[in-house]
BAVO-403836 format. One record per atom (N, C-alpha, C, CB): residue in one letter; x, y, z. Coordinates in steps of 0.1 Angstrom, whole numbers, plus 5000, padded with zeros to 4 digits. Glycine has a CB too. Layout:
N
AXYZ ...
//
This chain:
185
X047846708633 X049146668639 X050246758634 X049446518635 X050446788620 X051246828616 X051346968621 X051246798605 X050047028623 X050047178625 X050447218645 X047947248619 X050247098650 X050547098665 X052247108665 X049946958672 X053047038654 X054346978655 X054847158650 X054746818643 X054047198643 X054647328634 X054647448646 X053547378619 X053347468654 X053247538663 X054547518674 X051947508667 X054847378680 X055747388688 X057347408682 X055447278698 X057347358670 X058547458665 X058447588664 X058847428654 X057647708663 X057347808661 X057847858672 X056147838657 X057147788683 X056847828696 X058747828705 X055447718702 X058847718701 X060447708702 X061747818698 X060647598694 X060847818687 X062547928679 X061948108687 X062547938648 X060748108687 X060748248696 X061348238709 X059248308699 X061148088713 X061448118729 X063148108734 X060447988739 X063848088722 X065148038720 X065848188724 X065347968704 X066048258718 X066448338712 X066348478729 X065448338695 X064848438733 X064748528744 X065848438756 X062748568748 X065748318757 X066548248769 X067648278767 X066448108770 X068348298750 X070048338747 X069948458760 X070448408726 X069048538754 X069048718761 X069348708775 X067548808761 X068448618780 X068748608796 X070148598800 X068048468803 X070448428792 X072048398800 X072848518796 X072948238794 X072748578786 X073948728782 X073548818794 X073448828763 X072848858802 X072548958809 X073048928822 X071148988809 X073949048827 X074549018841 X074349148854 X076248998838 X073649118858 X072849268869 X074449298875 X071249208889 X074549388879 X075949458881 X075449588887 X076949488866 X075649698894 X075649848892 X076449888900 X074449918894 X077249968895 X078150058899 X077850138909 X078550128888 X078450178922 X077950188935 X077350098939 X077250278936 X076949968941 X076149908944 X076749748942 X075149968938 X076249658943 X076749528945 X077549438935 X075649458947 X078349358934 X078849298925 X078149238914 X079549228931 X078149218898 X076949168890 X076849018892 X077149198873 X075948928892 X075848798891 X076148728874 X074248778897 X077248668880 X077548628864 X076648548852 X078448538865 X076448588841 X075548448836 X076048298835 X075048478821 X075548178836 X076048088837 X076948058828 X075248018839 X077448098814 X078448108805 X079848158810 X077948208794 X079648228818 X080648308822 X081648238831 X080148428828 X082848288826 X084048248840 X084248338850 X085448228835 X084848338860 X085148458870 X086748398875 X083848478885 X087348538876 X088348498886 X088748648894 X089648418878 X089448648904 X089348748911 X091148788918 X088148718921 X091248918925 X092648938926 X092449028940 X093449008911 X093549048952 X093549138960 X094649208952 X093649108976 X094049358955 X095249468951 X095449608964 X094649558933 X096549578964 X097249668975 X098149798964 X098549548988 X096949908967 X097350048958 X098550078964 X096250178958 X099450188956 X100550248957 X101650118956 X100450348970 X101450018950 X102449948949 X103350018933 X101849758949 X105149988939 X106250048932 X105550008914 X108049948937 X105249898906 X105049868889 X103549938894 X105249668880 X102750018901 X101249978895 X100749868902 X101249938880 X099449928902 X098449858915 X097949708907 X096649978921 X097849718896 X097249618889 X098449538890 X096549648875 X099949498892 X101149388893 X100949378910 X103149448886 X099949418920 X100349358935 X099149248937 X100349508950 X098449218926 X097549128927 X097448988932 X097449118918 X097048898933 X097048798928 X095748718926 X097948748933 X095948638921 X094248538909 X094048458917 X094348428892 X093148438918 X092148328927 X091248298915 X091048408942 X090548198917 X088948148914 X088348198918 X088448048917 X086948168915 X085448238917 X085148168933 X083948178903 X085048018930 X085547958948 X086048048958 X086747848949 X087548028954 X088548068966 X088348238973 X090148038960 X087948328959 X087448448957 X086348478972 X086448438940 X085348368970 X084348418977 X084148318989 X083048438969 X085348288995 X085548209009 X086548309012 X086048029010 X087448389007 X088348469008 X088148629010 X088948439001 X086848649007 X086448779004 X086448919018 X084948748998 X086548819030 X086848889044 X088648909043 X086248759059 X089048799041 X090648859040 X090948939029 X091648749039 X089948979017 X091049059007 X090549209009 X090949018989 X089049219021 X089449369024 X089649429037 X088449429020 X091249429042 X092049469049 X091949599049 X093149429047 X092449649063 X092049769069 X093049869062 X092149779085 X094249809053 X095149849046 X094749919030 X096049729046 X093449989029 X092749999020 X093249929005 X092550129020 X093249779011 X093349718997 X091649688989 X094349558999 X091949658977 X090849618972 X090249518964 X090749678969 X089449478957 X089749368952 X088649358934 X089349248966 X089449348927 X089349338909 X088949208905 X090949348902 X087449158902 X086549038900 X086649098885 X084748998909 X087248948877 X087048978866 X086048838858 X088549028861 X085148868851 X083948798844 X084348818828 X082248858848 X084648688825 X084448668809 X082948578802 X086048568805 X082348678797 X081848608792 X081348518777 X081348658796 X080548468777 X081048308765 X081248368752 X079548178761 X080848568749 X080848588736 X082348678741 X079348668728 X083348648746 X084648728750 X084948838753 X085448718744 X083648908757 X083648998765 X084049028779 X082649018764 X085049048781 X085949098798 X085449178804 X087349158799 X084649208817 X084349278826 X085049238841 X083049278824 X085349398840 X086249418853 X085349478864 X087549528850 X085549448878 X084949498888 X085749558899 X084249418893 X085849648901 X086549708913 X085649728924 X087149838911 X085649638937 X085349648949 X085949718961 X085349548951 X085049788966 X085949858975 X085949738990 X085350038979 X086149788999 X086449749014 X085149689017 X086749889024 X084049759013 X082449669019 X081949619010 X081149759026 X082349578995 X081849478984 X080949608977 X080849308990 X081349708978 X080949778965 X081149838957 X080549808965 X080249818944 X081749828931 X081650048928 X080849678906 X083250038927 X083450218931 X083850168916 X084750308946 X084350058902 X084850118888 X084349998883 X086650148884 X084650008871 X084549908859 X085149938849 X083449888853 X085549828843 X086449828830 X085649698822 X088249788832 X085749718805 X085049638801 X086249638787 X083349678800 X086149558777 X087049508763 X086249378760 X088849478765 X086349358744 X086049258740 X085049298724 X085349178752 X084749188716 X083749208707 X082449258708 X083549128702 X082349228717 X080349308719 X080749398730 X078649178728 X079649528730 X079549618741 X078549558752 X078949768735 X079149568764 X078449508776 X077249608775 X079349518792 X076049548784 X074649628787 X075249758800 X073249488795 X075449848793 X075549978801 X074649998809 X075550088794 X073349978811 X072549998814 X072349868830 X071849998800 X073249818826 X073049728836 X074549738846 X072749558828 X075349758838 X076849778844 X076749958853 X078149778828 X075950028847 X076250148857 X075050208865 X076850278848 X073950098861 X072950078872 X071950218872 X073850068889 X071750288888 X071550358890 X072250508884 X071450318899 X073150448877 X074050618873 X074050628855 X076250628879 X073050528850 X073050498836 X072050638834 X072350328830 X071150678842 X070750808832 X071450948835 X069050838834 X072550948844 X073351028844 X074551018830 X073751028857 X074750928825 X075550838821 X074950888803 X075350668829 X073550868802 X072950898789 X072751068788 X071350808787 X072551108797 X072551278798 X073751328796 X072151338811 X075251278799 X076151308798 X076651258778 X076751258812 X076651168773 X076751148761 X076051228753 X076651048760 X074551298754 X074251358746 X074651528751 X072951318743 X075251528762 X076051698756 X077051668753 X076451818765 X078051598752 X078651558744 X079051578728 X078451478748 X077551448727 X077351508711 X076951598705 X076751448704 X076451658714 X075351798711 X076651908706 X074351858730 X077851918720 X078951998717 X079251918705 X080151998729 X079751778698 X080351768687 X079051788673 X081251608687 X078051878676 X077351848668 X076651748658 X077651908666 X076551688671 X075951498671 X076751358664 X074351508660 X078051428663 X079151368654 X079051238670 X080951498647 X079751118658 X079550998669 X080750978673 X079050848665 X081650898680 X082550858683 X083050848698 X083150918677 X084750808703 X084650768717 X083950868727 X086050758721 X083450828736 X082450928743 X083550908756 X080550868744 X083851058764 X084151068777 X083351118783 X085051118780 X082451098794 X081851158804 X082351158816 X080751108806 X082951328820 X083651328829 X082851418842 X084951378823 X082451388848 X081451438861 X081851468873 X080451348866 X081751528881 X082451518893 X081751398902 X082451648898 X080751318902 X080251198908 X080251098900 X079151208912 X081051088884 X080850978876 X081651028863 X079250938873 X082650928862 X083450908849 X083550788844 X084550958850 X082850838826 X082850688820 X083650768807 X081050588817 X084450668802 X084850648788 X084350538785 X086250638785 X084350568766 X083950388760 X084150438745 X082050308765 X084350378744 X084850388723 X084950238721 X087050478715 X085550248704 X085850108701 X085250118687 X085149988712 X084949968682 X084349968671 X083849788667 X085450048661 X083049798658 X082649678654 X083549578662 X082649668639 X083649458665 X085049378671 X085349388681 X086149398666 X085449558684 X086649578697 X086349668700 X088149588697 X085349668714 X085049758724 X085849798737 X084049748727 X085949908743 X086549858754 X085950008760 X088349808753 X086150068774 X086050118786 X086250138799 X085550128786 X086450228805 X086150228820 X084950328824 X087550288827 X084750288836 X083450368848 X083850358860 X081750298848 X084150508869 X084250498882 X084050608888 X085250458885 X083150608901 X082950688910 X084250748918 X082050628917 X084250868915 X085750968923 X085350978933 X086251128918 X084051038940 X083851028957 X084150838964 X081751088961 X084050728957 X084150628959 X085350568961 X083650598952 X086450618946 X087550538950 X088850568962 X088050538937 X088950408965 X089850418978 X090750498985 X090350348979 X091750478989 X092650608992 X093450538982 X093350649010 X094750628975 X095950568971 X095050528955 X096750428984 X093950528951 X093550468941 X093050598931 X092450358945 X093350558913 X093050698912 X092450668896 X094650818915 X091750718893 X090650668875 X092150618868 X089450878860 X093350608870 X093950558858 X094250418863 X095350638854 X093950338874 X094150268879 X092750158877 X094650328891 X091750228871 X090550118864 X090550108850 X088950158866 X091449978851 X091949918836 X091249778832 X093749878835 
//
């Protein structure tokens, strides 16, 4: 009896730990579709109409994850506006999404204590993404620190440190008219 009770505790604390992993993981890729949040997570979302007078990020405004996606035909107007889904998730990590016109994501921005899964946030362009960081280090003679990968089909920053990470990622053939890499915050 006792050794049955010990087994399904055993069996428990391994299987714990992989289910945490799941809900942390959010499919996303850059070029490509918006990420599915993990169930931890909040969302809320904003239309932005670029070339506005303060900065494209003040012509917004917040919606819910609801209203977001019953609204998602009206926030992309022929007026190349766009629209900024932002996902917090339960360990306070902020991920930003920039949508273009047909729901697909042309940036990202990320901040918070943990580094988001790169690997999942830039999708298909993560091994361009890992090729680019090691000439990088290669040029700093493997010395670590904020990394810029600047490409002509892909630019990522990301630095930070224990606590406080943060970055952007965006495709330059991708972004809208009037929109421009300083504008994915």
């Amino acid at each position: 009896m006792w050794s049955r009770v010990r087994r399904a505790g055993i069996l428990t604390a391994l299987a714990l730990p992989c289910s945490l992993f799941a809900v942390q993981s959010a499919h996303a890729g850059l070029g490509g579709a918006p990420m599915t949040p993990p169930t931890d997570a909040s969302v809320s979302s904003r239309v932005v109409q670029p070339g506005g007078g303060s900065g494209a990020a003040a012509q917004g405004v917040m919606r819910s994850a609801s209203s977001a996606a019953s609204s998602a035909s009206s926030s992309t107007s022929a007026s190349a506006s766009y629209d900024v889904r932002e996902t917090t998730f339960g360990n306070g990590t902020v991920v930003r999404e920039y949508l273009a016109a047909d729901g697909t994501v042309f940036g990202l921005a990320w901040r918070g204590p943990q580094m988001p899964d790169l690997n999942d946030l830039l999708g298909s362009y993560f091994p361009q993404y890992v090729a680019g960081v090691k000439t990088v280090r290669a040029a700093r003679g493997g010395a670590r620190g904020p990394v810029s990968v600047d490409q002509s089909g892909l630019v990522v920053r990301s630095g930070g440190h224990m606590g406080a990470f943060s970055g952007q990622a965006w495709l330059p053939p991708a972004l809208p008219a009037g929109v421009s890499g300083s504008d994915i915050q």
